[in-house]
C-alpha positions as CSV (number, residue, x, y, z in Angstrom):
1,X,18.0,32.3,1.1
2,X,14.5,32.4,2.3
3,X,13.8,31.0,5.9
4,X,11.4,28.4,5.2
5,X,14.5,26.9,2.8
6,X,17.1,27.6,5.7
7,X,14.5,25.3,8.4
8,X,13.7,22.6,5.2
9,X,18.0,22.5,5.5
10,X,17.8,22.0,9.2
11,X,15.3,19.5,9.4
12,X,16.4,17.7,7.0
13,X,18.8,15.3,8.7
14,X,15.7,14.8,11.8
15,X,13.6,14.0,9.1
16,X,15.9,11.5,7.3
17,X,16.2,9.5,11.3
18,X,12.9,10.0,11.9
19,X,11.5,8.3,8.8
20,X,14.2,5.4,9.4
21,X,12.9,4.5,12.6
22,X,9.4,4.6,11.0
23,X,10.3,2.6,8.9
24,X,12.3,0.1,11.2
25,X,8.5,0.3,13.5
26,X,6.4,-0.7,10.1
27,X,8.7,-3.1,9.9
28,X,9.0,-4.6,12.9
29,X,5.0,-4.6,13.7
30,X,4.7,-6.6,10.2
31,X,7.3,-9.5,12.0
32,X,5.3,-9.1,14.6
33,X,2.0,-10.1,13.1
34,X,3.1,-12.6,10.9
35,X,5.8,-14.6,12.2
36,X,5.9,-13.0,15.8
37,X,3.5,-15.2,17.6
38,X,5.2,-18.2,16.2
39,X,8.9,-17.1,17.9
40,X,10.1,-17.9,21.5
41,X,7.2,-16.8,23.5
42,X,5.5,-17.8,26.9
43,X,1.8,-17.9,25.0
44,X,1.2,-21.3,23.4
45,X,1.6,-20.4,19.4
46,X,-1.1,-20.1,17.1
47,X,-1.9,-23.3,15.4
48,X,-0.6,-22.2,12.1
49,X,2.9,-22.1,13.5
50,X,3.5,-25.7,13.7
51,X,1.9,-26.2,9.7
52,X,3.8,-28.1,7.5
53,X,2.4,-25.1,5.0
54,X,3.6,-22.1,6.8
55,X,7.4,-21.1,6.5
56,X,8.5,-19.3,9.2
57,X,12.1,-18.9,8.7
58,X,11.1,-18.1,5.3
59,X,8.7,-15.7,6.0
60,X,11.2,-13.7,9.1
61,X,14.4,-13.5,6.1
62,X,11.8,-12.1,3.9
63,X,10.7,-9.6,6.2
64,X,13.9,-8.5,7.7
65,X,15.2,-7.9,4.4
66,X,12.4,-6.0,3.7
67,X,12.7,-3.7,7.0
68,X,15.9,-3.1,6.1
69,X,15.4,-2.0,2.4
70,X,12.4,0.2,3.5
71,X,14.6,1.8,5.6
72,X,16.8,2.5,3.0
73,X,14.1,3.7,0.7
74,X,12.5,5.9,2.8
75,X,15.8,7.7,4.1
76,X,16.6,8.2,0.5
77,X,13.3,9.8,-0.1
78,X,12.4,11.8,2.7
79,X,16.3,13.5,2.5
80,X,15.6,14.1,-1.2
81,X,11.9,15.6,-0.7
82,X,12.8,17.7,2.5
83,X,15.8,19.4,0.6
84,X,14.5,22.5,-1.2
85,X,17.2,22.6,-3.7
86,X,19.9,19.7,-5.0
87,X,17.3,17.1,-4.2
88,X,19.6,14.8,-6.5
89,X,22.6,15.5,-4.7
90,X,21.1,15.2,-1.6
91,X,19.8,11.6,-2.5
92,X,23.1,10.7,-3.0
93,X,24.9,11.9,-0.1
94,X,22.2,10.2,1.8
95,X,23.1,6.7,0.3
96,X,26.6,7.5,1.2
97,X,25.7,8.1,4.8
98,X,23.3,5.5,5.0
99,X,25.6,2.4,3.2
100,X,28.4,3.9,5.5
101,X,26.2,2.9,8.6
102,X,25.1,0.2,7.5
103,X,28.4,-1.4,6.4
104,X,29.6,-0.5,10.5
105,X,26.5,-2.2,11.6
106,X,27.0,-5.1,9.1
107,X,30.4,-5.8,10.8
108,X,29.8,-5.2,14.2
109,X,27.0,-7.9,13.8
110,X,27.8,-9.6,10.8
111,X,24.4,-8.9,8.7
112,X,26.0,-8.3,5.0
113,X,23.7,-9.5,3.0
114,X,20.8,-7.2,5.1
115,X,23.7,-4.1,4.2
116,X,23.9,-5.2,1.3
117,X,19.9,-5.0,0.4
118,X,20.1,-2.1,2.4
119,X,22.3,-0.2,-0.5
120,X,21.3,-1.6,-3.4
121,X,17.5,-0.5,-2.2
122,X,18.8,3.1,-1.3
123,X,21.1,3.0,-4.3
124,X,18.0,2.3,-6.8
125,X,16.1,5.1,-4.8
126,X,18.4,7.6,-5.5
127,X,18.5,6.9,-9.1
128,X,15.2,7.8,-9.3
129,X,15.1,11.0,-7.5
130,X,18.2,11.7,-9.5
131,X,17.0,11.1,-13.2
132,X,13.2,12.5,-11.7
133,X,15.0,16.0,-10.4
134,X,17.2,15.9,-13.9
135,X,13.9,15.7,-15.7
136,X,12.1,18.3,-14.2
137,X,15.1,20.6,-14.0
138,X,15.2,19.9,-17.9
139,X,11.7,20.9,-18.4
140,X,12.0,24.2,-17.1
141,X,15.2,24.6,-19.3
142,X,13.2,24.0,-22.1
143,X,10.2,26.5,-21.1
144,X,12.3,29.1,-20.4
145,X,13.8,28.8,-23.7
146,X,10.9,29.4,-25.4
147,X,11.3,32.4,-28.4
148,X,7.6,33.7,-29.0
149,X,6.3,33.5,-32.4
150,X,5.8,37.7,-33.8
């Protein structure tokens, strides 16, 4: 095994955190900007806030649910890409870890329908990488395969 494969392996659990709490941060700075100034706060809120047009609560479901399936998506990812080899496999077994945390969190806190969105986003993620990696190992099948004409 080459040593650039043996640190991809090592890194590739950091990486996987690393682009979670990325994601949570993206996440969390977009609730910020659009419904944050309208939460408990000590500043007077932003006229918009009190709008019969804006939805607030609307908008902060919307956006936690989308923190939480970015998160999902870009653990997924990252795992998959960092891997050098068994990038669908790896997918996978980063779903598993990832919807096994996030069911404990769901019931220490009772968020199930954010776990839920969670693993259905990191579930559709890896069948991506999963039928992409399945393609490409496929094509090189196929060219090595190849009988010259004499």
């Amino acid at each position: 095994m080459r040593p650039s494969s043996v640190i991809r392996w090592l890194l590739l659990v950091p990486s996987a955190v690393t682009a979670w709490y990325l994601a949570f941060f993206i996440s969390l700075a977009l609730h910020e900007v659009v419904v944050g100034r309208c939460m408990d706060s000590d500043a007077p809120p932003p006229g918009y806030c009190q709008a019969s047009w804006f939805p607030r609560e609307l908008l902060h479901d919307v956006l936690v649910f989308f923190g939480v399936g970015l998160s999902a998506v870009a653990v997924v990812l990252v795992a998959a890409l960092m891997a050098p080899t068994h990038k669908g496999r790896v997918a996978w077994i980063a779903l598993a870890a990832g919807a096994t945390l996030a069911m404990l969190a769901a019931y220490g806190i009772g968020a199930v329908a954010e776990a839920a969105v969670a693993i259905v986003a990191g579930g559709l993620t890896a069948v991506v990488v999963s039928r992409a990696t399945v393609g490409s190992c496929n094509a090189r099948v196929a060219r090595t395969n190849v009988v010259p004409k004499a």
